[in-house]
N, C-alpha and C positions, 0 to 999 in steps of 0.2 A: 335511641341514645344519641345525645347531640358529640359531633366529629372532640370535641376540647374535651368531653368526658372521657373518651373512645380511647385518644392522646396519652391520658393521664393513666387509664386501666393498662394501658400498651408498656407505659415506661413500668409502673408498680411490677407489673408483670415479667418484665426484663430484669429485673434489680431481685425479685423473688429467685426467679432461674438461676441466674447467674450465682447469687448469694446461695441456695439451700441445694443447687444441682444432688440426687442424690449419687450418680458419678463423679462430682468431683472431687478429683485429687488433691489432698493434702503438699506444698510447697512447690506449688508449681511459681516457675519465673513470672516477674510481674513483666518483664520483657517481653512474653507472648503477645501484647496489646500491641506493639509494633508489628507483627504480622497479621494483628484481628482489621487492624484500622487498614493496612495497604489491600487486604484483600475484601474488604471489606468494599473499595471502591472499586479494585476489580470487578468484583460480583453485582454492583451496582450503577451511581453515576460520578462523574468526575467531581471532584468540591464545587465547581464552579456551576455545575448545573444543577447543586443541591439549593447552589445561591439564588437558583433565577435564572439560571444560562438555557439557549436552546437545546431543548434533546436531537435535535437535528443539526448536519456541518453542512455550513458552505463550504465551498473550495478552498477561501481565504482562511476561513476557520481552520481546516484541516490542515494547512500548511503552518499557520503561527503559532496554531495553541494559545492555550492560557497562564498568563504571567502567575497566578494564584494557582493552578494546578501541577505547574512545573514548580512552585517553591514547595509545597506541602509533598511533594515525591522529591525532593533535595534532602527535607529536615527528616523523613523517614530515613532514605539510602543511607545518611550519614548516620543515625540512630543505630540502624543495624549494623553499620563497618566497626561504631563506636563496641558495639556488644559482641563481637565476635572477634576484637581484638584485645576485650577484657578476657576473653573464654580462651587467648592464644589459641586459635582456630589453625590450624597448621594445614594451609592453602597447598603447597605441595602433593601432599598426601589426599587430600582431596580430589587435585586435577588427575591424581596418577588413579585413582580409583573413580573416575569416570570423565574415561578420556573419549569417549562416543557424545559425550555432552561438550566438554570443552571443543571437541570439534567443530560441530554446528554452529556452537557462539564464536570460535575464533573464524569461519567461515562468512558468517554475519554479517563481523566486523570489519573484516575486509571488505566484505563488497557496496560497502560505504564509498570503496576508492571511484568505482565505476557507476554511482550511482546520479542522476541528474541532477539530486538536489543532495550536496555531502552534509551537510551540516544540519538539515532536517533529519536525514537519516542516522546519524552519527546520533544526535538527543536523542531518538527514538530506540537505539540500541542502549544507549546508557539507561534509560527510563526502564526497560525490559526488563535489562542486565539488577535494575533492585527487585526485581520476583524472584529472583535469585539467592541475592543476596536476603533478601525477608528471611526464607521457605529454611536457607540456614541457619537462622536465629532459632527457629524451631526443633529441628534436626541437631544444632550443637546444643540443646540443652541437658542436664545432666541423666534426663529421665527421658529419652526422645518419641519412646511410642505412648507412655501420657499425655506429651507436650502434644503431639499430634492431635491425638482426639479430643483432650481439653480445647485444642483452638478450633475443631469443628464444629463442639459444640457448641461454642462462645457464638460464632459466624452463626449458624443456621438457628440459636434462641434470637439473636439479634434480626435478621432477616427475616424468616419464613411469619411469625408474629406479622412484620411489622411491613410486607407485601400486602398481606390480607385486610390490614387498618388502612393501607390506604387504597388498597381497593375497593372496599365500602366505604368509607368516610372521605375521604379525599380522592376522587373520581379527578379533579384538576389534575394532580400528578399520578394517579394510578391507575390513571386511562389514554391510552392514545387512540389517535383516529388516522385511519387512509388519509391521505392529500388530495385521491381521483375518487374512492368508493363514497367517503367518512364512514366508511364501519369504523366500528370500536372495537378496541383491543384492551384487553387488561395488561398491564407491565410493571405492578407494584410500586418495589424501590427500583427496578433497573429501568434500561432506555425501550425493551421492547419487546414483544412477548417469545422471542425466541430466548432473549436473555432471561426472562422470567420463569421461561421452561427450561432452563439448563442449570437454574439456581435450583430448582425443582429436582431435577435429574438428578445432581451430587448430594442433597439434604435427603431426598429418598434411598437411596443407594447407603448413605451410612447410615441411617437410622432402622432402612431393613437388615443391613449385615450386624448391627448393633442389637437388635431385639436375638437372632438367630445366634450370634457369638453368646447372649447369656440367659438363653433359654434354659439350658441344661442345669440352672444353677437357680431358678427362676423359685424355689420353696425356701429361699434366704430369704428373709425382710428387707435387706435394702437393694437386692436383685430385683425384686420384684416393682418395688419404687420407681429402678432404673427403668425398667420395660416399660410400666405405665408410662412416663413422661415421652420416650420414643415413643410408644403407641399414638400418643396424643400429635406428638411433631408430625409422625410418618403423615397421621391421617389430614392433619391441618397443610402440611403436603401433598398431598393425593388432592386437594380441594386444590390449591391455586395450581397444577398440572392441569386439571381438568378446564379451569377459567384461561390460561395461559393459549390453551387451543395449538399449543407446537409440537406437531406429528411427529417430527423428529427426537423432540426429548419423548414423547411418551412411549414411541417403540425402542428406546434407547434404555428408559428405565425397565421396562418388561427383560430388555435381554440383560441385563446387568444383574437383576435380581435372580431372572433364571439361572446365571453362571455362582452365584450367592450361595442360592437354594439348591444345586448341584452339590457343592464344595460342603455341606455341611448335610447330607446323605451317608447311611452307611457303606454306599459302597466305594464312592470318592475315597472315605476317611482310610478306608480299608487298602485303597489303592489309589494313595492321591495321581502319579503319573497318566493313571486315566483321564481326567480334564482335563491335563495340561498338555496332551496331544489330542484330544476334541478340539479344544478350542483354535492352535493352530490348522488342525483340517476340517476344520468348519470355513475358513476365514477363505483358504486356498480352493476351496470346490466354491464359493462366493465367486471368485476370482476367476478358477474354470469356467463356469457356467456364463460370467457377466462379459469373458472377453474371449473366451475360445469357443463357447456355443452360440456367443450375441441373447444371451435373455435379461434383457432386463430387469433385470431384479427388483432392480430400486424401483421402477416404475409400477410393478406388480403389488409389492408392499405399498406405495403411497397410494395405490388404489382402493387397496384392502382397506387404508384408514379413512380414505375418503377425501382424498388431496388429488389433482389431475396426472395425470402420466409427465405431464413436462413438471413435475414437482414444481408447482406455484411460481413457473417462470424463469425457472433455476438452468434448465436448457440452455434458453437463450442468452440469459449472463454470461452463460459458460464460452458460447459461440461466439459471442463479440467478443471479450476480454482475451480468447487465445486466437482472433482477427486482429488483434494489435502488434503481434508479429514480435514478441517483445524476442532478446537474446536467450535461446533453448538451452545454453550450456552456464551460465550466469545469472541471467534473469536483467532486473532493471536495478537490481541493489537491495540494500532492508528497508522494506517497509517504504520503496517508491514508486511501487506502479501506481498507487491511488492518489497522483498527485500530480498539478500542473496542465498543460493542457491535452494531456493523455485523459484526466480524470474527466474532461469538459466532453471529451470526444466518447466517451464511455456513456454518460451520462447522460447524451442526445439516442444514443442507441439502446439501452437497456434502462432508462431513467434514475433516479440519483440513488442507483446501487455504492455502497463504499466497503466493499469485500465481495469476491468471488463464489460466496456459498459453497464453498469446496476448500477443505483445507492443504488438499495436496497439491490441488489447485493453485490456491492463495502462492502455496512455498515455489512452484516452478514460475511462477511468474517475477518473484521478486528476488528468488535464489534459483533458480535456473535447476535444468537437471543434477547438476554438483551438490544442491541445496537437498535436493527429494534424495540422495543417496545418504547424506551424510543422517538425516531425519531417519531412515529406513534402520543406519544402525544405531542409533540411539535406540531406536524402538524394539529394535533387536535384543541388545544389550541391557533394556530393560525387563523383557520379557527373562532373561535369564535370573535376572536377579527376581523378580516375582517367583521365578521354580525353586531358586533355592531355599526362599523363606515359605513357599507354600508345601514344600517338602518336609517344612519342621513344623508348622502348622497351618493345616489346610483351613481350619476356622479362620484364623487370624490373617492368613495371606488371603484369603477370596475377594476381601475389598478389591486390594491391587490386582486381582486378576479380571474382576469386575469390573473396574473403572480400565486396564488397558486395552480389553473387547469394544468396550464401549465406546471408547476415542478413537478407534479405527473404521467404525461404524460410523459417527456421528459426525467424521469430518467429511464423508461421503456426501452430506448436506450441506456442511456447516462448517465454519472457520472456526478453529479450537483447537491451532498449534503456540498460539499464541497470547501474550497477554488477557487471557480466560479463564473464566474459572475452574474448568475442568481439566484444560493443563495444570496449573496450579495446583490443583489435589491431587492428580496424579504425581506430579512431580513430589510431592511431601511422599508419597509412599516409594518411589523407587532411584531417588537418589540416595548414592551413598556417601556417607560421613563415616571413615574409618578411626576409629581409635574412642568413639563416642556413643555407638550404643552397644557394648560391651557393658556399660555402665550401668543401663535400664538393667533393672529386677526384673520388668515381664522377659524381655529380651533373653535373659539367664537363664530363665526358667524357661525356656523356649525351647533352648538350648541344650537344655537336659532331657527331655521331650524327646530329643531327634532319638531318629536309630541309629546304633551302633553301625558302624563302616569298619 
């Protein structure tokens, strides 16, 4: 099949889905496509690399950015401020019902003052600050746990398709090479096969919570519609996970699925409070083990999949990047230790790494230990809110408890507090919007669901 046929079966293909989904819901917001499109380049590549630009930064690159990529994240933030000031989105109530999140960001944004480059860092928090602002266009809409899963599936019909076209057809963009080895890597639409295995990670994770949520219901006709079509995603996922070749998403999807496939067992449903103190002392004897017995854990596991003990180099990243000596109680600011001639000096030692491979990592160097506490209860505070909705349904809460395992785990390797895609999803499921999903019908019915207190 010649690549322009290949094109044209991809788009027919996406306009089918999209158009006959047999999940989709009846009157959802046409506003959704303002959070399909911002994440949409989250999960992928910037405009300007769609244009032609390097997948790879220079120094200078990473400080200026691009004049076209900063205007197309302007016309978005404003799109969404414009739609959430139609929906009188009532911000107060908001900050007061997730004030563990406004902390972090008001933390941030300060540390913009002490930062070497303010005004780089200062756009980079405002650029952030509209995944935010997206994630609520979603969340304030009238039907919010529709609204959610309609824009997943929007994102991962769009995507997971169209990784795979251009990994067979278009090897120019949906292939990269070493700089030192030229192995080949597969990377789809994104910049890299860690990114292509994390696109992997969240489109598999809902599309197996998705088949498991409407098993039981699976001898309806259009139940059953729905499963096939996840069957077909899940598995056309499992194929670019396995081309993608990143250890980290694949043991990441295994445990996510397993916490899934837990939650939706008889004896969870029977006693959900059971997985929900698993999972925390699972996470704490991790913790035992990797810093009060010294076992390596990680290193154990990356062997098991067949990756070296120094986890492909990740050590020594680690070693130089906290020989920079940056400030322990502050850090360097948002989003500026990878920049200037820190990043040149990085660079000679660990080669042109531009992220720490560590997302707690990443946060103590550019927010200081102030930064990892404030992040510690956000994630706190979100776990609670994951108990309370998996207490009213363990089906329906297991994404959320799936995907917050999974980002605790995943940033152990891997940078994913941040402008990622798997922040990003998680964040749809555990922030809250008070006064707006009362409104959702499944929500109600959720509701009624719960046990009596």
């Amino acid at each position: 099949m010649s690549p322009s046929l290949a094109l044209f079966l991809w788009f027919v293909l996406l306009l089918a889905l999209l158009r006959f989904d047999p999940a989709k819901e009846p009157g959802t917001s046409l506003a959704l496509w303002v959070p399909v499109i911002w994440i949409f380049i989250v999960a992928t590549r910037l405009p300007s690399q769609w244009l032609g630009g390097e997948l790879g930064r220079t120094a200078e690159a990473m400080e200026e950015g691009s004049p076209l990529d900063r205007s197309i994240y302007l016309v978005l933030i404003l799109l969404a401020f414009g739609i959430l000031m139609s929906r009188s989105f009532k911000w107060e109530k908001f900050c007061v019902a997730n004030v563990a999140l406004m902390a972090l960001l008001s933390f941030a944004l300060l540390s913009v003052l002490w930062s070497d480059f303010p005004f780089i860092a200062f756009k980079r928090w405002f650029r952030d600050l509209g995944t935010y602002v997206v994630i609520l266009v979603v969340l304030s809409d009238p039907h919010p746990f529709e609204a959610v899963r309609t824009l997943l599936r929007r994102l991962y019909f769009l995507l997971i398709p169209l990784c795979l076209l251009l990994n067979k057809y278009f090897p120019g963009m949906g292939k990269q090479y070493d700089q030192w080895t030229g192995q080949g890597y597969f990377i789809g639409a994104t910049t890299s096969k860690n990114m292509l295995g994390v696109l992997c990670l969240a489109s598999g994770l809902f599309f197996f919570w998705d088949i498991l949520r409407r098993w039981g219901d699976r001898k309806e006709r259009r139940t059953r519609w729905i499963i096939g079509v996840d069957v077909v995603l899940f598995a056309i996922t499992f194929q670019l996970i396995s081309q993608a070749a990143s250890a980290t998403s694949n043991v990441c999807l295994l445990l996510g699925c397993a916490v899934i496939a837990a939650a939706h067992s008889k004896t969870v449903r029977r006693s959900p409070t059971l997985l929900l103190v698993l999972v925390p002392v699972g996470i704490c004897l991790y913790l035992l083990l990797e810093f009060g017995f010294a076992v390596d854990i990680i290193a154990l596991v990356s062997e098991a999949v067949g990756r070296n003990p120094d986890l492909t180099g990740r050590t020594h990243i680690w070693s130089v990047v906290l020989s920079t000596n940056t400030n322990p109680y502050v850090g360097t600011g948002y989003e500026s230790f990878w920049l200037g001639p820190r990043l040149l000096w990085v660079w000679e030692r660990a080669g042109g790494v531009n992220e720490a491979h560590n997302g707690y990592l990443e946060v103590y160097l550019t927010l200081g230990l102030i930064g990892l506490f404030f992040l510690a209860g956000f994630l706190i505070a979100s776990y609670r809110t994951i108990c309370r909705r998996f207490r009213v349904s363990a089906s329906l809460g297991s994404l959320s408890l799936a995907l917050w395992t999974v980002l605790l785990f995943y940033n152990v390797t891997e940078s994913a507090f941040r402008g990622h895609l798997l922040w990003v999803v998680f964040l749809l499921e555990v922030i809250v919007v008070p006064g707006w999903s009362e409104r959702s019908p499944t929500d109600r019915a959720l509701l009624k669901e719960a046990p009596s207190r």
